[in-house]
C-alpha positions as a LaTeX table, in Angstrom:
\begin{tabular}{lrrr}
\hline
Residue & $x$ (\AA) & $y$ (\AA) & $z$ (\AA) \\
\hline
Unk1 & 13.77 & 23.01 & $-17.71$ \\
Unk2 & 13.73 & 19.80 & $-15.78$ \\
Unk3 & 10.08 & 21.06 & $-14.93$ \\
Unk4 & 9.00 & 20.44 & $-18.39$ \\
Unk5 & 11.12 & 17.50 & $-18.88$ \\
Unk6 & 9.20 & 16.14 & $-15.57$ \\
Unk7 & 6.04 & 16.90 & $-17.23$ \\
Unk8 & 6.61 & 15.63 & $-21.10$ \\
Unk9 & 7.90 & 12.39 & $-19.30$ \\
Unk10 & 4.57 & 11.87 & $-17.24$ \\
Unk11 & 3.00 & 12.41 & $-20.55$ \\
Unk12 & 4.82 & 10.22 & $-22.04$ \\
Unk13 & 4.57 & 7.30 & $-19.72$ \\
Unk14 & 0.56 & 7.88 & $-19.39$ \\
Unk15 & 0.40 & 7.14 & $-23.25$ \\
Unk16 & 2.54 & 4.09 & $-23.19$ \\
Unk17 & 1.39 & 3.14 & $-19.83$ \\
Unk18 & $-2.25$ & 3.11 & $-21.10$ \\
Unk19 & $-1.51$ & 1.37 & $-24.58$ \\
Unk20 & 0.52 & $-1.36$ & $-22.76$ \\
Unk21 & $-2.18$ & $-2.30$ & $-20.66$ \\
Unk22 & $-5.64$ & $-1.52$ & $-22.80$ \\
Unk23 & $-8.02$ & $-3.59$ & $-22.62$ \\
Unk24 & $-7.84$ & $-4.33$ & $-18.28$ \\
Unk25 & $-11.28$ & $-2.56$ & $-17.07$ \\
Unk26 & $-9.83$ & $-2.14$ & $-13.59$ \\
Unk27 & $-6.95$ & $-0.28$ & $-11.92$ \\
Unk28 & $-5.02$ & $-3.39$ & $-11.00$ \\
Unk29 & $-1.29$ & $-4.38$ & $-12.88$ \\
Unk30 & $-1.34$ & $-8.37$ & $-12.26$ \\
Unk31 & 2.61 & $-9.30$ & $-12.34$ \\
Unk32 & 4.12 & $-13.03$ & $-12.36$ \\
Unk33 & 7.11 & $-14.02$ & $-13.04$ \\
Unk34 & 10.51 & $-12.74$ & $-13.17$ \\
Unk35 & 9.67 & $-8.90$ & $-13.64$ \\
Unk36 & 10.25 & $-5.38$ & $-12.56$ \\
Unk37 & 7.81 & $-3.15$ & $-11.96$ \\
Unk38 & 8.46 & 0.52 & $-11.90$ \\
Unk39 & 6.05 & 2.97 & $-10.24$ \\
Unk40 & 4.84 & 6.12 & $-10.51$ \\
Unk41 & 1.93 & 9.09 & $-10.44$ \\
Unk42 & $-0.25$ & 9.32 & $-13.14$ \\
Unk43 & $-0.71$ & 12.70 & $-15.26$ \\
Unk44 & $-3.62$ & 13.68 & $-13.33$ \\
Unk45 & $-1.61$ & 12.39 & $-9.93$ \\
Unk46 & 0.46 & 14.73 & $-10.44$ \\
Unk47 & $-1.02$ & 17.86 & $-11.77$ \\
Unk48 & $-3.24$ & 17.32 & $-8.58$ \\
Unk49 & $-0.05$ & 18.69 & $-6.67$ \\
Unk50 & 0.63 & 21.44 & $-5.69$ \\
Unk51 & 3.51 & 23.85 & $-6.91$ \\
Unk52 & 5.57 & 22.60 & $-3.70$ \\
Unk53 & 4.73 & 19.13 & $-4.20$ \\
Unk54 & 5.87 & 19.14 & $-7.62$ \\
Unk55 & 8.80 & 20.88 & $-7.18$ \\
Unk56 & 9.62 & 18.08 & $-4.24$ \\
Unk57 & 9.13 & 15.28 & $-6.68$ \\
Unk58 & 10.31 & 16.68 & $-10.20$ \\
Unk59 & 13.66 & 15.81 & $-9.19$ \\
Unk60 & 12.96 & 12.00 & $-8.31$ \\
Unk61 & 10.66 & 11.86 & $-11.55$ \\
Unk62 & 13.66 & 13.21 & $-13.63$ \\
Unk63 & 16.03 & 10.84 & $-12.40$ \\
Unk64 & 13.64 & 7.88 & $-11.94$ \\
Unk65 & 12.73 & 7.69 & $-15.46$ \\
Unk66 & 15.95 & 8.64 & $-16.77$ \\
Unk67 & 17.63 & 5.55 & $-14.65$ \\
Unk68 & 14.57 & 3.39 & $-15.69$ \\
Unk69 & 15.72 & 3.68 & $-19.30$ \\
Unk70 & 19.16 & 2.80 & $-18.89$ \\
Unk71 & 18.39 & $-0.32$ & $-17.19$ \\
Unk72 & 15.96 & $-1.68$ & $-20.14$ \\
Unk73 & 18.68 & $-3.29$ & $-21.76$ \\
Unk74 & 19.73 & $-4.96$ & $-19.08$ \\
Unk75 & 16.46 & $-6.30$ & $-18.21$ \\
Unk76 & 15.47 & $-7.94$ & $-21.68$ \\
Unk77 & 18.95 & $-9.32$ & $-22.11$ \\
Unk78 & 18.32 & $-10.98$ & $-18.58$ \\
Unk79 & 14.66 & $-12.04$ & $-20.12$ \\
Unk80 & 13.33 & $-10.01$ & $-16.80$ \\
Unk81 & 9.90 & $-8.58$ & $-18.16$ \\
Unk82 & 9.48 & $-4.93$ & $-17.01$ \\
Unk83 & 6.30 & $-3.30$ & $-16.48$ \\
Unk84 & 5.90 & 0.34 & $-15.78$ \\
Unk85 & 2.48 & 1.37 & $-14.64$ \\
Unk86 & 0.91 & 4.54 & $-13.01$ \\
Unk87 & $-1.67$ & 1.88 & $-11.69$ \\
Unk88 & $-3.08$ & 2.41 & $-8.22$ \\
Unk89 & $-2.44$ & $-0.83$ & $-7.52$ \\
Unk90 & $-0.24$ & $-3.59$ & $-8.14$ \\
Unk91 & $-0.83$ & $-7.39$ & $-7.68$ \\
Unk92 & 2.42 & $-9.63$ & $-7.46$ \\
Unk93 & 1.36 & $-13.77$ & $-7.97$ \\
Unk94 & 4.23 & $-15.74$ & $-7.24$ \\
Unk95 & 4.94 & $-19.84$ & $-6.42$ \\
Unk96 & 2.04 & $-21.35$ & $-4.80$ \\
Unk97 & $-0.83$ & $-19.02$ & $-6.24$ \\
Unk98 & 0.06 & $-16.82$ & $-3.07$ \\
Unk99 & $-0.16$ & $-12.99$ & $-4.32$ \\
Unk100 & 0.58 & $-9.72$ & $-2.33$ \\
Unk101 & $-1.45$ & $-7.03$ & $-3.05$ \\
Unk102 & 0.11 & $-3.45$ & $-3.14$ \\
Unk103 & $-1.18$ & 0.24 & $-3.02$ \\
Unk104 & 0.67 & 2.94 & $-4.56$ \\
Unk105 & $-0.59$ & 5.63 & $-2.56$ \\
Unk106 & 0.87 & 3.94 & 0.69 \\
Unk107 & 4.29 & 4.03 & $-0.34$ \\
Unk108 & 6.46 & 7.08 & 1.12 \\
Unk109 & 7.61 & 7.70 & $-1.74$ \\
Unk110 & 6.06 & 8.46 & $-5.42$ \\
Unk111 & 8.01 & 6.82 & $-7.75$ \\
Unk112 & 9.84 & 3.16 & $-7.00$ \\
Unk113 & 9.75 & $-0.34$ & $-8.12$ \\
Unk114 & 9.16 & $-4.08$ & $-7.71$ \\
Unk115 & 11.15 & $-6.63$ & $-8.37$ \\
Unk116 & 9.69 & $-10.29$ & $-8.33$ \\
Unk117 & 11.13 & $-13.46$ & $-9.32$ \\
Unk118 & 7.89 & $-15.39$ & $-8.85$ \\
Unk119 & 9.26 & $-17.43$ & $-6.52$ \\
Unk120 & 10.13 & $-15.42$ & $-3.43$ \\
Unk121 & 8.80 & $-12.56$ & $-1.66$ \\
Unk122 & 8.96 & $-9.59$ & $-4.14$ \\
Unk123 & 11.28 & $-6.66$ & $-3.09$ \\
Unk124 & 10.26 & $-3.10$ & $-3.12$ \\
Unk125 & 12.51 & $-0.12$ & $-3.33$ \\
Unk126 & 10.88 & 3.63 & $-3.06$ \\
Unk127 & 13.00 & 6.12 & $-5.01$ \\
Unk128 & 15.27 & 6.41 & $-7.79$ \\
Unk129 & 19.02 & 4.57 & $-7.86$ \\
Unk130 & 21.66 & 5.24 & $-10.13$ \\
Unk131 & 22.13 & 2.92 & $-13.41$ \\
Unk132 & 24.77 & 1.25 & $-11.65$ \\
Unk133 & 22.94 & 0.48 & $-8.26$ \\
Unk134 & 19.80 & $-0.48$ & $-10.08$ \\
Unk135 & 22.18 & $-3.07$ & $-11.73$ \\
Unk136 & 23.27 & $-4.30$ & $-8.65$ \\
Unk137 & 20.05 & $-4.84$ & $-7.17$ \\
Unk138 & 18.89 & $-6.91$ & $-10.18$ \\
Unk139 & 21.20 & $-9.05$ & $-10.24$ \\
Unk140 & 21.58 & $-9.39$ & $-6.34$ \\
Unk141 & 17.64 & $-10.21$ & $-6.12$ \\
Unk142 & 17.99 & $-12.19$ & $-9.40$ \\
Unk143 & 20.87 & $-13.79$ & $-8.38$ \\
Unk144 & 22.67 & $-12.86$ & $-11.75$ \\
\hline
\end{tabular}
């Protein structure tokens, strides 16, 4: 069962993923701001993998999303703008015009996020955390 929820979930995300960034020819996600940025493998990412591979990851992808939309509400009542992308790459811009350029595929882990304040270095954390820690780690970084 979580197998399939895994699976309708990467569906899922591809859609909304691709509708809420039409209309960007390339495979960069250009953030600024304050924002979060959640990560992950595309549809065709992951049924690339093998039946060990997915099995490895269908647990983080179940919880990672699931987590991910708790913490929504928090975000937009902090006005933090979230992004969630299946992008190979990921451009953070923050004070100065400085940006930092990251790679997906050179993470450790599949699924994880940014956060950025546009001001500071950005923070990255590979994995999936709880409601409650992803909570704390907003508002630590965002000093909420």
């Amino acid at each position: 069962m979580r197998i399939l929820w895994s699976v309708l979930i990467l569906l899922t995300m591809s859609t909304a993923v691709a509708a809420q960034q039409a209309g960007v020819a390339d495979d960069t996600l250009y953030v600024s701001g304050r924002a979060v940025v959640f990560f992950g493998p595309s549809q065709a990412e992951y049924l690339a993998m093998t039946h060990g591979d997915k099995d490895a990851i269908d647990h983080d992808l179940y919880y990672f999303y699931h987590f991910r939309n708790k913490v929504l509400p928090f975000l937009k009542s902090n006005k933090i703008e979230e992004f969630s992308t299946v992008r190979p790459d990921i451009q953070v811009q923050f004070a100065g015009n400085e940006r930092i350029h990251y790679v997906r595929s050179d993470f450790e882990r599949a699924v994880g996020l940014i956060m950025t304040d546009g001001l500071h270095e950005p923070t990255v954390f590979l994995g999936f955390a709880t409601e409650s820690e992803l909570i704390s780690m907003f508002e630590a970084y965002f000093d909420l």
